[in-house]
C-alpha positions in Angstrom: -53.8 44.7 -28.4 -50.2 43.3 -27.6 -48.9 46.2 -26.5 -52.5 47.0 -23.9 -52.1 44.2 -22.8 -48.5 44.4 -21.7 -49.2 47.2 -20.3 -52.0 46.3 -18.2 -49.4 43.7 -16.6 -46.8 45.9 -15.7 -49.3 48.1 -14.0 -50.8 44.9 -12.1 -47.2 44.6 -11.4 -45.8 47.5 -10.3 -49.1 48.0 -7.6 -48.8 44.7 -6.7 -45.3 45.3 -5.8 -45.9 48.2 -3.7 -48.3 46.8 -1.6 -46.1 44.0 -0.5 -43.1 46.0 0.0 -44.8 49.1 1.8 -44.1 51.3 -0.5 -47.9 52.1 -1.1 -47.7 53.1 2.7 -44.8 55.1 3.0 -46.8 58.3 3.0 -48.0 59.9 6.2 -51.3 59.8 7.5 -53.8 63.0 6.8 -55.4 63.0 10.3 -59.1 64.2 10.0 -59.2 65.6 13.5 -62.0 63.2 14.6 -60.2 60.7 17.3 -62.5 58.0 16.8 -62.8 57.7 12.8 -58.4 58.7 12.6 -58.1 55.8 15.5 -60.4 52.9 13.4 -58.3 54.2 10.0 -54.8 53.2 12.2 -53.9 56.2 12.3 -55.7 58.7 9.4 -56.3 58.8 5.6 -53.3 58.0 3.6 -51.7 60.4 1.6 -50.5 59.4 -2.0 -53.6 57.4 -2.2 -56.8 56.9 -4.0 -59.9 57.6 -2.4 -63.7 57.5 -3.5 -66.4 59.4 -2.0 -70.1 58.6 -2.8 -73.3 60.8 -2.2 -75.7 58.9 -0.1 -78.6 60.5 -2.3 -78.7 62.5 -5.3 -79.5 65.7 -2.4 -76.7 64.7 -0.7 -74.5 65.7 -3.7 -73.0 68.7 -2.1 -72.4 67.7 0.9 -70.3 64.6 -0.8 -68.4 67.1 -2.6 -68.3 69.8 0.3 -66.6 66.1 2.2 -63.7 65.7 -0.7 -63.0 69.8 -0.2 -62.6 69.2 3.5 -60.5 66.3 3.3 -58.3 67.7 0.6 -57.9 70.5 2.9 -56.4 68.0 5.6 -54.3 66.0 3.3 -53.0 68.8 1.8 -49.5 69.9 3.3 -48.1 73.4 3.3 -47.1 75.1 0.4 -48.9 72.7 -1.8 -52.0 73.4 -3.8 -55.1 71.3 -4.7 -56.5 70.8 -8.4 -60.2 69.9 -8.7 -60.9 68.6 -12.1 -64.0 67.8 -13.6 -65.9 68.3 -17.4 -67.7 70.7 -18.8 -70.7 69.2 -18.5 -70.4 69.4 -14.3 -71.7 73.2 -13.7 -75.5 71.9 -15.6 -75.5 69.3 -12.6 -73.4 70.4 -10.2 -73.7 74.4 -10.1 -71.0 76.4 -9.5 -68.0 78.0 -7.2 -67.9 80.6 -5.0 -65.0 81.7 -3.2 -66.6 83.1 0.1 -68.3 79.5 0.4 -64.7 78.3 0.1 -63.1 80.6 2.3 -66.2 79.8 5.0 -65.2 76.1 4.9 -61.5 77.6 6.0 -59.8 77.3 2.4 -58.1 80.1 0.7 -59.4 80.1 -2.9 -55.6 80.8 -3.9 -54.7 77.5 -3.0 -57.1 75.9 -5.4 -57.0 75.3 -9.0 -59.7 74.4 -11.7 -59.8 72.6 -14.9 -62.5 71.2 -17.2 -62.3 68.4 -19.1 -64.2 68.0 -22.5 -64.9 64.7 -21.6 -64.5 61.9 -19.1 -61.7 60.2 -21.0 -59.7 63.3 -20.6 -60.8 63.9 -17.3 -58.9 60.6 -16.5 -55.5 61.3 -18.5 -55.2 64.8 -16.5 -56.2 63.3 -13.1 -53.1 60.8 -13.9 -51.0 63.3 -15.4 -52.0 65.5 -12.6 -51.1 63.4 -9.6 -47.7 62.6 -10.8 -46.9 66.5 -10.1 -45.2 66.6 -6.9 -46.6 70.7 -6.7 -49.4 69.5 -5.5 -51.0 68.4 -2.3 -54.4 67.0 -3.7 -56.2 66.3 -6.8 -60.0 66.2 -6.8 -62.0 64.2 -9.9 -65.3 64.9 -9.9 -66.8 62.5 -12.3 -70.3 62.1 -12.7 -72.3 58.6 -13.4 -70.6 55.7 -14.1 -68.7 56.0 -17.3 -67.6 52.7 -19.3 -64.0 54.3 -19.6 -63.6 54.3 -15.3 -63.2 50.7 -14.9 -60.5 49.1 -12.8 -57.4 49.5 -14.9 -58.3 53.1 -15.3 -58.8 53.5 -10.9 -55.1 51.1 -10.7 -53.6 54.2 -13.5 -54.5 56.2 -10.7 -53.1 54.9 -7.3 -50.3 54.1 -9.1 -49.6 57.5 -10.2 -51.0 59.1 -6.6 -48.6 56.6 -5.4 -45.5 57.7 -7.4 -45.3 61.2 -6.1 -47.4 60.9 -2.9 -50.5 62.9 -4.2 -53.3 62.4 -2.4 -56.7 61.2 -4.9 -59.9 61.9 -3.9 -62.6 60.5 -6.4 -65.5 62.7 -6.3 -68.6 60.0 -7.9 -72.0 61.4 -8.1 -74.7 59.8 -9.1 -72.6 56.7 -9.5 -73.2 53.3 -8.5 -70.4 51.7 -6.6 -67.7 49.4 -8.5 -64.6 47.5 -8.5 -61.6 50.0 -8.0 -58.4 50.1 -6.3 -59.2 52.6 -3.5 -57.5 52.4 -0.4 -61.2 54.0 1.3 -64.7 54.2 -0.1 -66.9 56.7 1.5 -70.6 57.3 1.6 -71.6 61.1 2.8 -75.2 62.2 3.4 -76.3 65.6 5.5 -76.9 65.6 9.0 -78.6 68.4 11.4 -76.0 71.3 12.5 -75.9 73.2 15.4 -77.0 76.5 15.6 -74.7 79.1 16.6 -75.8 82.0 18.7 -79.1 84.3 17.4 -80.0 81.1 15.9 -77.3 81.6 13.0 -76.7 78.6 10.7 -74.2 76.2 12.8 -70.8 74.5 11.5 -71.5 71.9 8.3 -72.4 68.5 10.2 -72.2 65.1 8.0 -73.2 61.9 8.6 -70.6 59.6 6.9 -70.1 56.0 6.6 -66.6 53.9 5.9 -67.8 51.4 3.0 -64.4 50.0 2.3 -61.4 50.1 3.5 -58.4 48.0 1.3 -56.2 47.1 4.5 -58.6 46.6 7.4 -61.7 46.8 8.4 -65.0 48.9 6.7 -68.6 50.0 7.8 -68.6 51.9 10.3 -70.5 55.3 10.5 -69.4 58.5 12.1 -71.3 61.8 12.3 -69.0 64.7 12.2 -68.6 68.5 12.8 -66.4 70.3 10.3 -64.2 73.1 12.2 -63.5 75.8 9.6 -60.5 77.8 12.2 -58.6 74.3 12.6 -59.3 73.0 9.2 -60.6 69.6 10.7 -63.6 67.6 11.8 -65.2 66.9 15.5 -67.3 65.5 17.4 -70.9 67.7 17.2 -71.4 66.0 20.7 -69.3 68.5 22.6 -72.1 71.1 21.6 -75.1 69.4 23.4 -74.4 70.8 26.4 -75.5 74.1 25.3 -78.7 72.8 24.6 -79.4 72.8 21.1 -81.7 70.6 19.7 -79.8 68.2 17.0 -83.2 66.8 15.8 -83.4 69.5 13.7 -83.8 69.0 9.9 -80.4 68.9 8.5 -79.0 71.8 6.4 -78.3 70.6 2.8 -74.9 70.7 2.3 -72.2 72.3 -0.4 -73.0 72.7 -4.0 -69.9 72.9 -6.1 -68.7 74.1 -9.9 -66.7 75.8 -11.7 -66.6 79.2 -13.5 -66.9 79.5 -17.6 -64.3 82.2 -18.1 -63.9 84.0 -15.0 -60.8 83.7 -12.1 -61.1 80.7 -9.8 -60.2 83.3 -6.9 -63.6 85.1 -7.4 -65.4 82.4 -7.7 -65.2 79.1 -6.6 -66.3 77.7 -3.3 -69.7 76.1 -2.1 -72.7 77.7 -1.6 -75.5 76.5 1.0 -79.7 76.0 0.2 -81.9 77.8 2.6 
């Protein structure tokens, strides 16, 4: 108990530390491409971070994690990969990958690893391990619920390891109710209508998102944004009105997410979209 406790100080400590010095902010900003949400961030996301992302709904699942793929594919820098980790229990509730949904959100499944956790403890102990690796850009956790064992020394574990090699966390929490953590952003994501494209194809994914916390300024504030697959970054779905589509639309539902039992991430991981 001693020696927990100990620890639990030092890691108080250490984050505490960094804070005040600036050393938790040293990292570059991830700009999201969308002027207004980079501008009320100061700037963009922080790299070497910890950041949660809620669904607003359990339909809006998808399009939560479908948000965490796009920003992992700002944050991450060139010649860096991204691990997306979750448990084995994630495909039954989630579904599963596919690398053409992947590639259609402008990320090349090569880039992207997978591993499964048995369980949510372990799911923790590689997402730390994990973001102390300098080979990588990102590290998704998809964790589902709202486990005993993801309380706030096990989200400080985290920044403080994102922090020590400048690995960028994103949190992935599905049907999870919102709790005490050391995030530097919380988001909330839900669907919004897209834009169709010409012949009345399915448009670009559109999401509706909302800033529920931010650690160093100010939080709730709501953006709806266009992702833009060639540039790898989000825009304003304004700019399209003038061709006089109708955003009233229902909205598409957004990505579904998993991961395969047994079979090469490159053939199929990625998201797929519900008619």
């Amino acid at each position: 108990m001693r020696d927990s406790i100990q620890s639990l100080s030092a890691i108080r400590e250490r984050i505490a530390g960094d804070w005040q010095s600036g050393k938790a902010a040293a990292w570059d900003m991830a700009l999201s491409g969308h002027a207004a949400l980079d501008s009320y961030l100061d700037g963009g996301l922080r790299r070497g971070q910890l950041h949660e992302i809620f669904a607003s709904s359990a339909d809006d699942n998808g399009s939560a994690a479908g948000f965490a793929a796009m920003l992992a594919l700002c944050a991450t820098q060139p010649r860096k990969r991204t691990l997306w980790l979750r448990t084995l229990d994630a495909p039954r509730q989630g579904g599963r990958f596919n690398s053409a949904g992947l590639a259609e959100l402008g990320g090349d499944p090569a880039a992207f690893l997978m591993a499964v956790a048995p369980d949510d403890t372990v799911l923790l102990r590689s997402a730390a391990d994990a973001l102390r690796c300098t080979g990588f850009g990102s590290v998704i956790i998809e964790c589902w619920g709202s486990p005993a064992i993801l309380d706030l020394t096990a989200s400080r574990r985290l920044t403080l390891a994102a922090g020590q090699a400048g690995v960028t966390a994103f949190m992935l929490r599905l049907g999870a109710r919102e709790q005490p953590s050391t995030a530097d952003t919380r988001w909330s994501v839900q669907s919004a209508p897209s834009t169709p494209l010409e012949a009345n194809a399915p448009g670009h994914p559109v999401l509706d998102v909302t800033l529920l916390r931010q650690r160093s300024g100010p939080a709730g504030k709501s953006w709806r944004m266009e992702w833009n697959r060639d540039q790898r970054r989000f825009q304003d779905p304004a700019r399209n009105a003038a061709n006089g589509n109708d955003h009233s639309a229902a909205p598409l539902s957004g990505a579904v997410v998993s991961i395969p039992a047994g079979k090469p991430v490159t053939h199929s991981w990625g998201f797929k979209r519900r008619a």
